[in-house]
PDB file with one MODEL, atoms N, CA, C and O in Angstrom:
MODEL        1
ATOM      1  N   UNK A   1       1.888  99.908  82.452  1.00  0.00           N
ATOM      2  CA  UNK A   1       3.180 100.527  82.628  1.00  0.00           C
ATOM      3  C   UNK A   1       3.923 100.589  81.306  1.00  0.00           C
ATOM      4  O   UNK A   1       4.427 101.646  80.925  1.00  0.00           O
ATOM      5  N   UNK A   2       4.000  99.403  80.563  1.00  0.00           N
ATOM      6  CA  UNK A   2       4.277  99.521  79.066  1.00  0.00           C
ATOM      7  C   UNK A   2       3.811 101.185  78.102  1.00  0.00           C
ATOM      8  O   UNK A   2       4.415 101.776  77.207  1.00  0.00           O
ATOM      9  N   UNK A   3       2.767 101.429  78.662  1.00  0.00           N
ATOM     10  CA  UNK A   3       2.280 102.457  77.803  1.00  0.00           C
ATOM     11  C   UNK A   3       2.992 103.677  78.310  1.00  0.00           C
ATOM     12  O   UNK A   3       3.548 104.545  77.638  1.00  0.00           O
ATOM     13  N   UNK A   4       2.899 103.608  79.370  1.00  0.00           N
ATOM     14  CA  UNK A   4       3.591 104.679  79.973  1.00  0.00           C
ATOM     15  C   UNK A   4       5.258 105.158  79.674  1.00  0.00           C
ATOM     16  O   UNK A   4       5.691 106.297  79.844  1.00  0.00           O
ATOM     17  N   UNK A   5       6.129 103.843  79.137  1.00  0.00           N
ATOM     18  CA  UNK A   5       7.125 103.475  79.141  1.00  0.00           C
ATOM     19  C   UNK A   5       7.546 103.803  77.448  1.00  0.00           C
ATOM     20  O   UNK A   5       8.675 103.605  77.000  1.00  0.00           O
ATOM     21  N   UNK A   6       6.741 104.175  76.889  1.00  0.00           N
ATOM     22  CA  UNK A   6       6.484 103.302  75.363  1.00  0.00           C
ATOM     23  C   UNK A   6       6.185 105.123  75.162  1.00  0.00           C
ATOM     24  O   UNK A   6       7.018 105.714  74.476  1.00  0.00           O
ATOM     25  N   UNK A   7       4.929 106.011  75.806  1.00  0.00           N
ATOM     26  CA  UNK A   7       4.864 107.320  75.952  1.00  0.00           C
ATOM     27  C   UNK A   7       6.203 108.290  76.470  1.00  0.00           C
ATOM     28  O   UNK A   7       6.263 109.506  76.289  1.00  0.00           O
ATOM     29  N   UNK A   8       6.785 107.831  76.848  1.00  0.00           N
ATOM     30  CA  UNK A   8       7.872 108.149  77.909  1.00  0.00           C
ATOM     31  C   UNK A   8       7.185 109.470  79.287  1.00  0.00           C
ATOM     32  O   UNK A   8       7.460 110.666  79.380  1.00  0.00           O
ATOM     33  N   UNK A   9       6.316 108.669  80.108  1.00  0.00           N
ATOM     34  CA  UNK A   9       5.380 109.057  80.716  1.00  0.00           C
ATOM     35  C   UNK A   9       5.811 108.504  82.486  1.00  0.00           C
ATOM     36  O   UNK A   9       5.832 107.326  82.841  1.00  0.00           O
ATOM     37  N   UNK A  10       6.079 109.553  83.265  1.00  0.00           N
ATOM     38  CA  UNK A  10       6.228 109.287  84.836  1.00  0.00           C
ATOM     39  C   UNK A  10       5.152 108.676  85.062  1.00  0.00           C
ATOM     40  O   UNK A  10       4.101 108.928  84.473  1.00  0.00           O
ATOM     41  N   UNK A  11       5.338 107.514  86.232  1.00  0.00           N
ATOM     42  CA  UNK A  11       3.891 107.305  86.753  1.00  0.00           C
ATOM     43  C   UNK A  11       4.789 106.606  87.965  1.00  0.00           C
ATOM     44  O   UNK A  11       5.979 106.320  88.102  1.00  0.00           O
ATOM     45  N   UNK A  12       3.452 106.467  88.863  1.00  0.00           N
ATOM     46  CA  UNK A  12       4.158 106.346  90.887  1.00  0.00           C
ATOM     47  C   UNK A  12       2.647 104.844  90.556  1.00  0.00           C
ATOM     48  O   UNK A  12       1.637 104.833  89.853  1.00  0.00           O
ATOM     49  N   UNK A  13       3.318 103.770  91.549  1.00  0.00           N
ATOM     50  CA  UNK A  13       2.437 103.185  91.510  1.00  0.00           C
ATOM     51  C   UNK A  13       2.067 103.065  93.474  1.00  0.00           C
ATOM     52  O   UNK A  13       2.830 103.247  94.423  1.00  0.00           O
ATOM     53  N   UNK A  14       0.667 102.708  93.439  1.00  0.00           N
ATOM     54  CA  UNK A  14       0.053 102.812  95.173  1.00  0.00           C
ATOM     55  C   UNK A  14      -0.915 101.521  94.831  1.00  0.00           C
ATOM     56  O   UNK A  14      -1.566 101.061  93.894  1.00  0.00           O
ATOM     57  N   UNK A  15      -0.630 101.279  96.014  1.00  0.00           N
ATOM     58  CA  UNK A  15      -1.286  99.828  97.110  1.00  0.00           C
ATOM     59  C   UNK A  15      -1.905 100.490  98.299  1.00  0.00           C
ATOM     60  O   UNK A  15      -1.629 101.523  98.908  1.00  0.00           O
ATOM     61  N   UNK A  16      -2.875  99.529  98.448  1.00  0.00           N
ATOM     62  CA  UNK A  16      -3.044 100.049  99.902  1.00  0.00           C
ATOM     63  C   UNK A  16      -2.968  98.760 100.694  1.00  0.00           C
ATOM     64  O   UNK A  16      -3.124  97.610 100.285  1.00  0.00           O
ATOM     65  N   UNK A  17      -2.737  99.131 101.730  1.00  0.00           N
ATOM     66  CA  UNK A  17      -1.671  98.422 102.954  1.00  0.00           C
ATOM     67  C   UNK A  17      -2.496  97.215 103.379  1.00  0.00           C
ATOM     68  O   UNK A  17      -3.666  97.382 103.724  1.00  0.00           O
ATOM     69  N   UNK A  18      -2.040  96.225 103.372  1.00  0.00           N
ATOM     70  CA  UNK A  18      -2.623  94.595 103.574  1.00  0.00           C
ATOM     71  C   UNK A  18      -3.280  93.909 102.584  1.00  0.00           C
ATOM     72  O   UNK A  18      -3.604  92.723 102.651  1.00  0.00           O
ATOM     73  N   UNK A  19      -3.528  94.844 101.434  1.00  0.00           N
ATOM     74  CA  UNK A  19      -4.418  94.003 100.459  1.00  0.00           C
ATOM     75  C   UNK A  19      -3.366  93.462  99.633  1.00  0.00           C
ATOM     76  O   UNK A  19      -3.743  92.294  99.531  1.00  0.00           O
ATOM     77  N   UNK A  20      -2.634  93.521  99.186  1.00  0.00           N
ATOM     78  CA  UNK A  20      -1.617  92.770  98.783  1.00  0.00           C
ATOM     79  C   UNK A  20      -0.627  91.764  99.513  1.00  0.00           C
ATOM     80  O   UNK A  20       0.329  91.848  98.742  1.00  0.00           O
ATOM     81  N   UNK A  21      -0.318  91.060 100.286  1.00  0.00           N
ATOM     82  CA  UNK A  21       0.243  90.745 100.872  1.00  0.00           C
ATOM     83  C   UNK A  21       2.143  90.647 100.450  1.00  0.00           C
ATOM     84  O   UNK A  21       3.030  91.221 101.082  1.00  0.00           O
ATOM     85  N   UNK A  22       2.319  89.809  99.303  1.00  0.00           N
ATOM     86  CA  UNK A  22       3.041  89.483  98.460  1.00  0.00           C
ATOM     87  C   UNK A  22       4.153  90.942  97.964  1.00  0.00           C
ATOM     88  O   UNK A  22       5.368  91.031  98.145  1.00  0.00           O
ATOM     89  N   UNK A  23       3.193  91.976  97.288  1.00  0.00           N
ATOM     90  CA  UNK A  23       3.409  93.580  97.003  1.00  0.00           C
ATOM     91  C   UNK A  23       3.807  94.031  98.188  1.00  0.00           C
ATOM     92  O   UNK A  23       4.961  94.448  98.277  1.00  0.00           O
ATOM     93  N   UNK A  24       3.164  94.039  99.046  1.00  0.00           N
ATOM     94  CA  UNK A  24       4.153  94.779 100.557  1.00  0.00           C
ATOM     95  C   UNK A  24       5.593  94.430 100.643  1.00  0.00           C
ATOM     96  O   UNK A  24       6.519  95.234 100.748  1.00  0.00           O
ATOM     97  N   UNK A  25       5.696  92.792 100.569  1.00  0.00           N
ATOM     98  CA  UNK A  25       6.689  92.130 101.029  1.00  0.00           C
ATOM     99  C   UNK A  25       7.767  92.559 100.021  1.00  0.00           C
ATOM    100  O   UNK A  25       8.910  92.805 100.406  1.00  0.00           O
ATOM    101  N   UNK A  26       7.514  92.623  99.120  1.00  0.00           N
ATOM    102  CA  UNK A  26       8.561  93.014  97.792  1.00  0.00           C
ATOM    103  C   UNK A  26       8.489  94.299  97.903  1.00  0.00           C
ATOM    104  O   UNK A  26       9.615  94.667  97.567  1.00  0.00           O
ATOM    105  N   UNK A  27       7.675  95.529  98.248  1.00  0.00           N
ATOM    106  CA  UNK A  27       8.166  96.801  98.171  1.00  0.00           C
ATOM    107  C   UNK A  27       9.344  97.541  99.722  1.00  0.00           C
ATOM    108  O   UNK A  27      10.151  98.470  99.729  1.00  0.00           O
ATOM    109  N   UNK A  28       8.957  96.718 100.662  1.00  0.00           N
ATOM    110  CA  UNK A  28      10.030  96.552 101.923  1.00  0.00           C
ATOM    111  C   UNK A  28      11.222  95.636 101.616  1.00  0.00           C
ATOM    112  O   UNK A  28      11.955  95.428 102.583  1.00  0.00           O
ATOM    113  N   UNK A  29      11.529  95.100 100.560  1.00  0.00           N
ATOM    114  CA  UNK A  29      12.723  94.666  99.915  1.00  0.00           C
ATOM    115  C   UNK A  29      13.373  95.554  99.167  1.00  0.00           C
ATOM    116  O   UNK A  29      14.552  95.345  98.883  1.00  0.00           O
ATOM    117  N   UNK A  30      12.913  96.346  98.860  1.00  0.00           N
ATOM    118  CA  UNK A  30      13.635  97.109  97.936  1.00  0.00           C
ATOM    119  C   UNK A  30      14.615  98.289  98.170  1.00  0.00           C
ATOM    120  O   UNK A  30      13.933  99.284  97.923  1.00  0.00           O
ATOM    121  N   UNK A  31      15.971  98.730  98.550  1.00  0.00           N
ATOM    122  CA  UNK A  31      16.725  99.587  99.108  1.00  0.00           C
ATOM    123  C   UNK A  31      16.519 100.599  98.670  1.00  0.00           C
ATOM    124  O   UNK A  31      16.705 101.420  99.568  1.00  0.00           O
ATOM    125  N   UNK A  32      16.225 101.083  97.765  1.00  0.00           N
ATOM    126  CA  UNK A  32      15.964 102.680  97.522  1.00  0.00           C
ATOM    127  C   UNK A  32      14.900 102.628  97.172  1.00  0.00           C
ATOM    128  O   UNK A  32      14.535 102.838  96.015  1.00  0.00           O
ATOM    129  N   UNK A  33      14.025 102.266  98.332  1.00  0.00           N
ATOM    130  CA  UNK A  33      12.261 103.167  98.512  1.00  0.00           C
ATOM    131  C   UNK A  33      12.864 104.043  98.902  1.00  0.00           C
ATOM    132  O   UNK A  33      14.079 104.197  99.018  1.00  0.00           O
ATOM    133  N   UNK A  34      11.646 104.964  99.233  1.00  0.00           N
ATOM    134  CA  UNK A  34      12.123 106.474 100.074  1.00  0.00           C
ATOM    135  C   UNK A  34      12.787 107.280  99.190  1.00  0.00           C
ATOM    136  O   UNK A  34      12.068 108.199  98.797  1.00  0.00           O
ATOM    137  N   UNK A  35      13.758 107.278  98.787  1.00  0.00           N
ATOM    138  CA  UNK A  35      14.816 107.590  97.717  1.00  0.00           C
ATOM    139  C   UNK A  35      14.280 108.703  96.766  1.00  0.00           C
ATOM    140  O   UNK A  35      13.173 108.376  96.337  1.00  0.00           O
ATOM    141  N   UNK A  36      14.632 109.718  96.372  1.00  0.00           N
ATOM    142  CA  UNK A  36      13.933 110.639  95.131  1.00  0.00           C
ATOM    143  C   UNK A  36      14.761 110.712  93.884  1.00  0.00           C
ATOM    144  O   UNK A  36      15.892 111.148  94.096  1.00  0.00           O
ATOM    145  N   UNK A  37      14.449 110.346  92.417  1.00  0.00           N
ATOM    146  CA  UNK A  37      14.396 110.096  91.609  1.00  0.00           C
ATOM    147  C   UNK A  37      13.976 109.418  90.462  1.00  0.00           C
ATOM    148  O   UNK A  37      12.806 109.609  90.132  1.00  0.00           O
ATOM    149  N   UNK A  38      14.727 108.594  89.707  1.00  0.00           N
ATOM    150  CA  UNK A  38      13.765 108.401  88.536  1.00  0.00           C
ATOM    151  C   UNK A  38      14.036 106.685  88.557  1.00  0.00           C
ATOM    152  O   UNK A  38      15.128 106.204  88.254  1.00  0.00           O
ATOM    153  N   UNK A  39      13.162 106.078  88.859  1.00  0.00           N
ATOM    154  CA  UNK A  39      13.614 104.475  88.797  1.00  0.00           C
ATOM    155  C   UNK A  39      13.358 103.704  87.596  1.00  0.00           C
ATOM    156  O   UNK A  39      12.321 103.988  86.996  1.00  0.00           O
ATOM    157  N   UNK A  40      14.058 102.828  87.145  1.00  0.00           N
ATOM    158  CA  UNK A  40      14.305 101.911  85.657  1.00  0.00           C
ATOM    159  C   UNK A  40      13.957 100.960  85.878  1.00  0.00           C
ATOM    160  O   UNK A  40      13.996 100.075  85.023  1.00  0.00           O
TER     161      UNK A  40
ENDMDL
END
């Protein structure tokens, strides 16, 4: 993500569902999932 950040380069990051356990739990914490724009 650094590189990407460092490029000044969009990137979406994906999980797939149960293999993370921990990553689920923290991305259903977060209030503007869903949301369209540019996140910092």
């Amino acid at each position: 993500m650094e590189n990407c950040k460092d490029y000044g380069w969009d990137y979406l990051l994906r999980f797939k569902d149960g293999s993370i356990l921990s990553i689920a739990e923290e991305y259903e914490a977060i209030p503007e999932k869903g949301k369209i724009g540019k996140a910092e």
